[in-house]
N, C-alpha and C positions, 0 to 999 in steps of 0.2 A: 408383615410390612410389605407394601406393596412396591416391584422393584421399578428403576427409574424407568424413564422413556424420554429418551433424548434425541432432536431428530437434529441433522446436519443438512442446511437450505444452500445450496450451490447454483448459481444465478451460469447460464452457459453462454458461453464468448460475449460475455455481459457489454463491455464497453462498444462491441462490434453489433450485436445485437440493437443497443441504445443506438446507434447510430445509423443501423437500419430502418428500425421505427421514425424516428426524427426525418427519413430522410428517402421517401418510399421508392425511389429512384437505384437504390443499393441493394433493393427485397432479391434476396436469388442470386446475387454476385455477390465474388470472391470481395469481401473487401479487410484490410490492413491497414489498423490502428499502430500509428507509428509515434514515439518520444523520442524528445531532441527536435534538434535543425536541422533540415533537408533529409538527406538519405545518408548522413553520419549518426543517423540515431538509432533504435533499434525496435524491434513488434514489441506493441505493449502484450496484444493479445490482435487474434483473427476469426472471424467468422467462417464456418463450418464448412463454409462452400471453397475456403483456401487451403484447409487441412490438408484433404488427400495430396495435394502440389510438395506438401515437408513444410507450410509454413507454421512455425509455430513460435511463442513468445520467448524472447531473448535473444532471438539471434539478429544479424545488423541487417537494415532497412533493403541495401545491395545486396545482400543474397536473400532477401525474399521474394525480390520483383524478380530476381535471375529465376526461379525456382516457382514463380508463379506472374509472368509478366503484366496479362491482363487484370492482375488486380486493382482494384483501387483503393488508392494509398489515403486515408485520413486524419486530423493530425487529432494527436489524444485531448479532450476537453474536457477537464474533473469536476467542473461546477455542472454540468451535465449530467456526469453520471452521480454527482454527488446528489444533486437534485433528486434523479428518478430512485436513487437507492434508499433515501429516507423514507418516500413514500412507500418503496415495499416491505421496509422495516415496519412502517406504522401499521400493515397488511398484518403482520405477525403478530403485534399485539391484539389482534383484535381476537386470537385463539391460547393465548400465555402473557400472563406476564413477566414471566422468566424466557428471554429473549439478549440474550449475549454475541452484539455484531461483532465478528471476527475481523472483518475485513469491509471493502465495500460490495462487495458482490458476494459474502458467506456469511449465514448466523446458523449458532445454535439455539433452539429449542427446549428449554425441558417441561413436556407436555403431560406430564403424570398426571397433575390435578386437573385437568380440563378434560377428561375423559368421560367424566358423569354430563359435562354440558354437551357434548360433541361426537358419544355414542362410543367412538372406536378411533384408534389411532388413522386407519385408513381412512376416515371420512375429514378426518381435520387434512390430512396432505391432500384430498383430492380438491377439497374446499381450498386450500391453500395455493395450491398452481393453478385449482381454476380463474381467482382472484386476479394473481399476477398476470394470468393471460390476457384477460379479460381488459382488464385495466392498464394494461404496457405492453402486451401483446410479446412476451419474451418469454421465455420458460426456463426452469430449474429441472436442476436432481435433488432429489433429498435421500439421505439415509438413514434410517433409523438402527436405536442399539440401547444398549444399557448406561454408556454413557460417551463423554466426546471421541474420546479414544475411536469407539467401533464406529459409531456414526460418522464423524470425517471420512472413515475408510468405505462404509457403504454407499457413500453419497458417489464414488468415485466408479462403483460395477457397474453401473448403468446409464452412461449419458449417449446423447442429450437425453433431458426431459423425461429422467428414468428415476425408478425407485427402487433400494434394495434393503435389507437387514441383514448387521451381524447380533446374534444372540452369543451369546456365553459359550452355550454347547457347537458355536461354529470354529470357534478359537482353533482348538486344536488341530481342525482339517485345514483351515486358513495357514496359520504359524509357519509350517512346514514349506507351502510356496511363497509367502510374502516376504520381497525385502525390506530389512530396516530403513531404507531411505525411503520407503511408501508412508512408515508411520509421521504423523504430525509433531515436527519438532526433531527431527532427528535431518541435518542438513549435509552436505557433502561431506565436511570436514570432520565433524562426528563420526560418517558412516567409514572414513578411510579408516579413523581411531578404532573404530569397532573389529574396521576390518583386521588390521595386525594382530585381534584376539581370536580371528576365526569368526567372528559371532558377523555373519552375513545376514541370516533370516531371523524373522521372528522367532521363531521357534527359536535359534540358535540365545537369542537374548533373554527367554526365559528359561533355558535349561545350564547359561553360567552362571556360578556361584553368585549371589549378591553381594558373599562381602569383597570378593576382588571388584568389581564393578564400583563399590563403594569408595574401596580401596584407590582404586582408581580415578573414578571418577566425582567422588564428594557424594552428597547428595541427591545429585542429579541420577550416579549410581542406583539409588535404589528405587528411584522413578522408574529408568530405563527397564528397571527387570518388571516393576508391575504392568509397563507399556508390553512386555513381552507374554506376560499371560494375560494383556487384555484386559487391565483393569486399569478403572483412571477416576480417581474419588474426587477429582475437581468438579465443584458446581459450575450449573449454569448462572452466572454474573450477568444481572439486568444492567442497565447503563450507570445505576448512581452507585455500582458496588466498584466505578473502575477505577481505577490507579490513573493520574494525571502520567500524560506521555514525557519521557524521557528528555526528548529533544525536539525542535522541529527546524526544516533545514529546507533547501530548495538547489536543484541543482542546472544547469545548461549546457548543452553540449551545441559546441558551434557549428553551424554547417561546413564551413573553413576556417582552417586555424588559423588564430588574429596572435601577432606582436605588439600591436599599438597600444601602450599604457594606457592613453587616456579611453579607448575602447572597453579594456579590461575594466577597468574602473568605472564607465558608467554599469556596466553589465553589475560588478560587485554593488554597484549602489540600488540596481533592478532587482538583484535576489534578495537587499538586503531588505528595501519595504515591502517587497511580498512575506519575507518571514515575520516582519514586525508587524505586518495587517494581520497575519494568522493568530501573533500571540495574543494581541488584541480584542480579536474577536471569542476568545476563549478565556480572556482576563486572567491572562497570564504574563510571566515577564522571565527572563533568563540572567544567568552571572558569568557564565564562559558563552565565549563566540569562536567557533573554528571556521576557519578556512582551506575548502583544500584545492588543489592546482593538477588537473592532467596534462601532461605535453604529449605535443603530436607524435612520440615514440610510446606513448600510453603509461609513460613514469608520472606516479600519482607520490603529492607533498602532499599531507596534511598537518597542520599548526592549531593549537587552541590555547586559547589565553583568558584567564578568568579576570573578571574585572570587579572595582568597590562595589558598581549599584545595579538593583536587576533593572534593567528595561526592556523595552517593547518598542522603541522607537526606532523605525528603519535604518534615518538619519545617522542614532547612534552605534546601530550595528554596524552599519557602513564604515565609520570613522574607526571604529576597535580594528575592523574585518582590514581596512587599507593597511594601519598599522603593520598588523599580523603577517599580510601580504609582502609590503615591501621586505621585511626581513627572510625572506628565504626565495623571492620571486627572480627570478636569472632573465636580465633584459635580453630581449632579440628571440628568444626562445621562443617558439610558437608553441600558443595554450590549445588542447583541445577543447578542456570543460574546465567550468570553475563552479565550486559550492561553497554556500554557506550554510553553518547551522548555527542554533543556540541551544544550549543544555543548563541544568543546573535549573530546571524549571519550579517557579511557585505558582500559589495563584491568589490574590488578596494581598501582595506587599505592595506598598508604595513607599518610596525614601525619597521625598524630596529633597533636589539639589540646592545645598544652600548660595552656589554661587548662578544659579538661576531661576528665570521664574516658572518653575513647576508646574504650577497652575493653568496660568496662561499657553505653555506646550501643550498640557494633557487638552483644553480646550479646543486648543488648535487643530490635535492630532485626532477628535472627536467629530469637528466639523469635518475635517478630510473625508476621513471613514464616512461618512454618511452621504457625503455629496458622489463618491466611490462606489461606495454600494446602488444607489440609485441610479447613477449614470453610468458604470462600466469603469472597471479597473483603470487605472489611471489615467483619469479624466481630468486630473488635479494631480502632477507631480513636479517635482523639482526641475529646475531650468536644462540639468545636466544632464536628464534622461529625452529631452528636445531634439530632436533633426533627425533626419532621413535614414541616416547613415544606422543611429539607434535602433530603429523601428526595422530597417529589414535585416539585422542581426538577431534582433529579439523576436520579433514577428513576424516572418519569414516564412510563410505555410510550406508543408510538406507538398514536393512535386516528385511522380515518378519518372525513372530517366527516359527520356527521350530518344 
């Protein structure tokens, strides 16, 4: 049996890159992809040219202009990179059809069968970044392995625009310097948990017993150990094998922290039809709505309340989400950020309300959608998302300090 070949495609300072291309004026300069409002937000991600400076993604918007002043600051735009990303997913089918997006700038590959069309693994990735070059003018790492496990970890030896393998037979020389926080899936809070057992490195996580790991940790226990000898029998999942997402939610952080209820409140009503466009257009609908509240000392509430009927309607996120709010929201306190989300997600229910007319809304809310989609996010919204005052809370481009 012939064994797998599964490559890991890592797209490099993707959204900063996207924005280089778009924007030819940025080719060669430091620039910083920033989320949130003003310079209370933080790097999404940075182009290569702001690296060597310490800037890198997470940390807040003022300490990366301190740390790299001449950069310039751009504000994060996802129908952009969501845009260029599909098309270079559609690049990958054209060499598997077993293609599993991770993320928006990462997929796996399992290229086993296309070997006989394509000669050699090495000629499909060279065809493969040559493509993306060519056509977006951005580059990847990829890494190949026996399966995602190794390949995530090869894809990361060699950037930018590099290519490495782990094989089976490298395991063992690996294990011994890689930390558990390098592997995929194993996040801070895990890694401190590990760390009280001693088990810091890979190697350390395949030479503890499995059934303490078990013992301890369920299931996931006996994952961790075959993560630790580098084995990972999870396929590659083409798109129609996925699992509907969990939640979908949106969040804001304000460039200054607002008291004003009725400010909060148009904002809650702004996160709420961006989340109910997304259900939407996914033909989806949710049963709990959470809310949650950061205040300017960075104490974060969050509240969720399930409710009788699923929907997708902004409007009625809004009105669950105010509810939610008033009951734990402390007036005069100044918010930093506010989100919303919705969970509990299906896709295909409709429960018409019988003390409305059903119909007539989904109608409604069909036209919106499309007068939206063609003309630009809210072209068409409610009165209370109206006036100045809205717009440069919401809309407020990223400016570096002066």
């Amino acid at each position: 049996m012939m064994k797998r070949i599964v490559l890991h495609i890592d797209m490099n300072a993707f959204f900063a890159s996207v924005e280089q291309q778009a924007n030819p004026t940025l080719k060669g300069k430091p620039v910083i992809v920033g989320t949130g409002i003003g310079l209370r937000g933080v790097v999404s991600t940075s182009s290569y040219e702001a690296r060597p400076y310490g800037v890198k993604s997470g940390i807040p918007l003022r300490e990366a202009l301190k740390l790299c002043p001449h950069a310039i600051l751009v504000p994060v735009d996802p129908s952009k990179y969501e845009f260029v990303s599909k098309k270079i997913m559609n690049i990958f089918f054209k060499y598997t059809p077993l293609v599993e997006v991770f993320s928006v700038d990462e997929a796996y590959l399992d290229v086993t069968g296309s070997l006989r069309l394509f000669s050699s693994v090495d000629n499909i990735i060279t065809k493969i970044k040559e493509d993306i070059k060519r056509e977006f003018g951005v580059t990847c790492s990829v890494g190949m392995g026996p399966n995602k496990l190794l390949a995530k970890l090869a894809s990361s030896l060699d950037k930018p625009d590099g290519f490495a393998r782990i094989m089976e037979e490298d395991v063992p020389h690996l294990s011994a310097k890689l930390e558990v926080s390098e592997l995929c899936g194993i996040g801070p809070g895990l890694t401190k948990s590990l760390g009280k057992f001693n088990i810091t490195t890979m190697k350390d996580l395949a030479e503890c017993d499995v059934e303490i790991l078990a013992d301890r940790y369920g299931i996931i226990g006996r994952k961790l150990h075959l993560m630790g000898l580098g084995k990972d029998p999870s396929p590659v999942l083409p798109y129609f094998h996925y699992e509907d997402a969990k939640s979908m939610g949106h969040s804001i952080t304000f460039g200054e922290d607002i008291s004003d209820l009725m400010k909060i409140k148009r904002i809650l009503l702004w996160l709420s039809e961006r989340v109910g466009r997304r259900l939407r257009k996914v033909k989806m609908r949710g049963k709990k709505v959470t809310i949650g509240i950061r205040y300017s000392d960075f104490t974060t509430i969050s509240k969720g309340r399930s409710i009788l009927q699923y929907i997708n309607d902004g409007y009625q996120i809004y009105k669950c989400g105010l509810e939610i709010m008033r009951s734990f929201l402390e007036p005069e306190r100044d918010v930093r950020l506010v989100a919303v989300s919705v969970s509990r997600l299906v896709k295909g229910i409709y429960e018409p309300d019988l003390f409305e007319d059903f119909e007539k809304r989904e109608r409604l809310l069909s036209a919106v959608d499309k007068i939206n989609d063609r003309f630009g996010e809210f072209t068409v919204k409610r009165a209370l998302l109206l006036g100045k005052h809205i717009r440069k809370i919401i809309f407020n481009p990223l400016r570096p300090v002066k």
